[in-house]
N, C-alpha and C positions, 0 to 999 in steps of 0.2 A: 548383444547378450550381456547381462549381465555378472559380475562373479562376486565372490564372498557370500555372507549369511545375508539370510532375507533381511527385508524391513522391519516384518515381523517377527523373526528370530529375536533382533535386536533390541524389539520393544520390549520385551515376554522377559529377555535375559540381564535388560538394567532397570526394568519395571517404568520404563518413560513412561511419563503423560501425554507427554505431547510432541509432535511431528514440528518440524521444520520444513518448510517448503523451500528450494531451490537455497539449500544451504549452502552451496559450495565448499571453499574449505574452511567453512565449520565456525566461521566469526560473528556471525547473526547466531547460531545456536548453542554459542556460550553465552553472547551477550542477555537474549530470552533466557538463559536456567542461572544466570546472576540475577535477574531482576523478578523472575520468578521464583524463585527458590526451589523449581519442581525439573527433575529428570527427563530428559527430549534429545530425541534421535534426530537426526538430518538426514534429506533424502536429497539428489543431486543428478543430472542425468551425465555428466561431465565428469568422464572417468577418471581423469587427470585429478581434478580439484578433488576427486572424493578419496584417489592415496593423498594426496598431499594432508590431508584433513586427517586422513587414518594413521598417517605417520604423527602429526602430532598429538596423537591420542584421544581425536575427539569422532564420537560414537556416528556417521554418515555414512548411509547406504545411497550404493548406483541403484539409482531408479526415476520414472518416468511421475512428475506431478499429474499429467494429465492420464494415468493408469495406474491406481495406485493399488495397492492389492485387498481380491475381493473380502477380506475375513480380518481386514486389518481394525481393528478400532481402539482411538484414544480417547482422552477428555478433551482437547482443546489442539489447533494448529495453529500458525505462526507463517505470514508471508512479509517476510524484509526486503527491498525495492527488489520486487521477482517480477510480476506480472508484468510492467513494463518491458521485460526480456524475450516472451514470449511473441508469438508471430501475426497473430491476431485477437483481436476481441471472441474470436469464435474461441480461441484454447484460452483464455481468460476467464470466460465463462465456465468451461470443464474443467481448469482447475478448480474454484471457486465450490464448483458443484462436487467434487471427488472430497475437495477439504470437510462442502456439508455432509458426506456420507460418512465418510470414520471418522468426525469427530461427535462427541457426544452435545458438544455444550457450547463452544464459540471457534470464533477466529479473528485474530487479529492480523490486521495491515499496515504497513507503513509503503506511502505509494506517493513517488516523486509526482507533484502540481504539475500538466502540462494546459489546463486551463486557462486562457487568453493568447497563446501564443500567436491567433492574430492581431491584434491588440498591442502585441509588445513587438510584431513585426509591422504595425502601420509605424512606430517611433522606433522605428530603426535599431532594432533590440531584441535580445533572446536571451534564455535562462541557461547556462552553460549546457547543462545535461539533455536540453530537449532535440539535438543534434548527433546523438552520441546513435556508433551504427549497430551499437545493443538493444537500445531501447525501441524495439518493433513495433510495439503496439504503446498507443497514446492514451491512452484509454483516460476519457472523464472524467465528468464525476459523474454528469446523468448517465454515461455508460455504467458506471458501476453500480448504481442503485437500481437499474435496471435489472443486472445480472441479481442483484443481492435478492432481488423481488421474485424473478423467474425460478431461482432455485430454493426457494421455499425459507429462506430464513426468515426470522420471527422477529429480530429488530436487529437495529443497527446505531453504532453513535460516530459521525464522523466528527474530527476536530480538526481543522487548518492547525498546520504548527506554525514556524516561525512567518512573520507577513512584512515580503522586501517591501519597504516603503519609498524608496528613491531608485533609479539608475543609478547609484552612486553604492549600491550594493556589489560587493562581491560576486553575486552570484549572477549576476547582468552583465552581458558583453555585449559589442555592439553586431549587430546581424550581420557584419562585415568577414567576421572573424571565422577562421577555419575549424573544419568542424572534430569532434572529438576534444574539446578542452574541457579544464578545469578553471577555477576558480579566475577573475577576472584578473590578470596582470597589463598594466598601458605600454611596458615594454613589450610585450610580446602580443596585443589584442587591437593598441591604438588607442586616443579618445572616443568615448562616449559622449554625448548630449546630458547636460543637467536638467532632468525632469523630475519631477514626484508626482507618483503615481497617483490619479485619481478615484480610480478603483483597488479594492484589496487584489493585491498578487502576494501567490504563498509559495511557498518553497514544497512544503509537502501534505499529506492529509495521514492521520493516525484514526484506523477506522474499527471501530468491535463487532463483530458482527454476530450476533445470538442465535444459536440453536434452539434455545430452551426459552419459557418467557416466567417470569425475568432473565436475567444474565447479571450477573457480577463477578468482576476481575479487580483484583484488587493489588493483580501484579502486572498490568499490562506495561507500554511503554509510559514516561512521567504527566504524556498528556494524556495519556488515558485511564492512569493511577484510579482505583478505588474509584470504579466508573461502576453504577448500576444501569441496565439499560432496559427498559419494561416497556419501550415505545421507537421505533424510525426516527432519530432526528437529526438534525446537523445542530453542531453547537457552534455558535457564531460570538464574536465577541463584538460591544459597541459601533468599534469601528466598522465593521462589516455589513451594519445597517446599508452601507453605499455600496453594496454588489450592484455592478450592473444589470439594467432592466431588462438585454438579452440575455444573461444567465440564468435570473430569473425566470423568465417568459422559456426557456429552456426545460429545466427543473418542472415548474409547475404545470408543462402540456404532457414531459412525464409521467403525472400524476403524483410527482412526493412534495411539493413545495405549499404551503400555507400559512400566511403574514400571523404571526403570534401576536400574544396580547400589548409585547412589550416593544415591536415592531421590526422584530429578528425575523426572521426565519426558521423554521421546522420541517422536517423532511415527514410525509406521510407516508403510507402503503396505499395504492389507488384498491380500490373496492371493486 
C-alpha cells in the first residue's frame, strides 16, 4: 500500500511537467529539471529510496511504473537506467506503454548497451554492469524498437553514447571476474587480453521517443540536445558503418533497418 499524497496531488500542487520513472532517491530527477529547466515529480516503487528522497526535499511519490494512475497526465516522462531493473521484457513493454499514455508529447531514455555480450564473452570479456543482479531484463535494441512500434509511438531517435574502443577500457573486465563490479581495477579483477574492438561496443543508448509528429526536445540529455525527431531512426556515427552484419540482419528482419544514402543506417516503422 501505498502512503503520503498521490502522484497526482504532487503533480497538480508543484505544477510538473513531467514524471520520472523509477526515480529512486531523487538523483535522475534533479539531474532532468537541471538540464530541463521544467518542474518533474518522481515515482519510485521502493518505499525506502522514496523517504530517503522526501527527506531531502525532492518531490517522489511511492508508486508502481507499470500502473500508473488512470487520470494522471504530463507533457513529457523520463527513464534513467530503469528498464534494465525491471523483471522482464513483458514489464518493459507496460512501462514504456503506461509512459505513452500520460504523457503528452515524448519520452526519453537513457538504457545501459547489453548488445554483443556474446561477442565480448567469445574474447573472454564483459562490460561491468552486464552481470549486476539488478539488471533483470537485457533488453536490446531490436527489443526496444519493437516495443516503441507495438505501443504506437510516432518516432523515435536513438544515439550510441560513449563507444569502448579497446579492452583496455574501464568499463571491460575480464569474464573471469565476480559478478556485481564496478569499474575495471587489475588489483582486484586481474589481467585482461589487449584487443581492439572490431566492431562498435557502446556503453549506453540515449533514446527520444515521440508521441506527437514532429517532436522536439531541446532539453533532453547532451546527446540528445536540441533533437527534432519527425521520423524512426538511429543515429549512427562514421565509425559505426562496421556494425556487425548479425545485428544488422537482426534490426532489418525487425522491419526498422534501411542502408541510407550515405551508408549508415536508419531505423524505419515496418508497414
Amino acid at each position: 500500500m501505498t502512503t503520503g499524497p498521490s502522484l497526482q496531488a504532487v503533480v497538480r500542487e508543484t505544477g510538473a511537467e513531467f514524471i520520472d520513472l523509477g526515480a529512486g532517491r531523487g538523483d535522475s530527477l534533479v539531474a532532468s529539471m537541471v538540464v530541463s529547466g521544467r518542474r518533474g515529480v518522481g515515482v519510485d516503487i521502493d518505499r525506502n529510496k522514496v523517504a530517503r528522497a522526501q527527506a531531502r526535499g525532492r518531490p517522489v511519490v511511492e508508486g508502481s511504473i507499470l500502473d500508473l494512475p488512470a487520470d494522471l497526465e504530463v507533457r513529457f516522462a523520463t527513464a534513467d537506467n530503469v528498464l534494465e531493473h525491471l523483471a522482464s521484457l513483458d514489464e518493459v513493454e507496460v512501462a514504456v506503454a503506461e509512459a505513452r499514455r500520460v504523457a503528452r508529447e515524448f519520452l526519453v531514455i537513457r538504457h545501459p548497451s547489453f548488445d554483443d555480450e556474446e561477442h565480448l564473452e567469445r574474447l573472454h570479456l564483459r562490460r561491468y554492469w552486464t552481470d549486476w543482479h539488478g539488471h533483470r531484463c537485457h533488453a536490446l535494441l531490436p527489443d526496444l524498437l519493437g516495443i516503441f512500434e507495438r505501443v504506437g509511438a510516432v518516432s523515435w531517435e536513438i544515439r550510441p553514447t560513449r563507444r569502448i574502443v579497446d579492452a583496455a577500457d574501464p568499463a571491460i573486465l575480464p569474464s573471469v571476474a565476480p559478478p556485481d563490479q564496478q569499474v575495471y581495477d587489475a588489483a582486484c579483477h586481474g589481467p585482461k587480453p589487449s584487443i581492439r574492438f572490431e566492431r562498435p561496443i557502446y556503453e549506453a543508448y540515449d533514446i527520444l521517443v515521440g508521441f506527437t509528429d514532429p517532436v522536439t526536445a531541446t532539453f533532453a540529455p547532451p546527446n540528445l540536445a536540441t533533437c527534432r525527431v519527425d521520423r524512426p531512426r538511429i543515429v549512427l556515427r562514421d565509425e559505426d558503418v562496421g556494425w556487425p552484419a548479425r545485428r544488422r540482419r537482426d534490426l532489418r528482419a525487425a522491419g526498422f533497418l534501411a542502408a541510407d544514402k550515405v551508408g549508415g543506417l536508419r531505423a524505419r516503422r515496418s508497414s
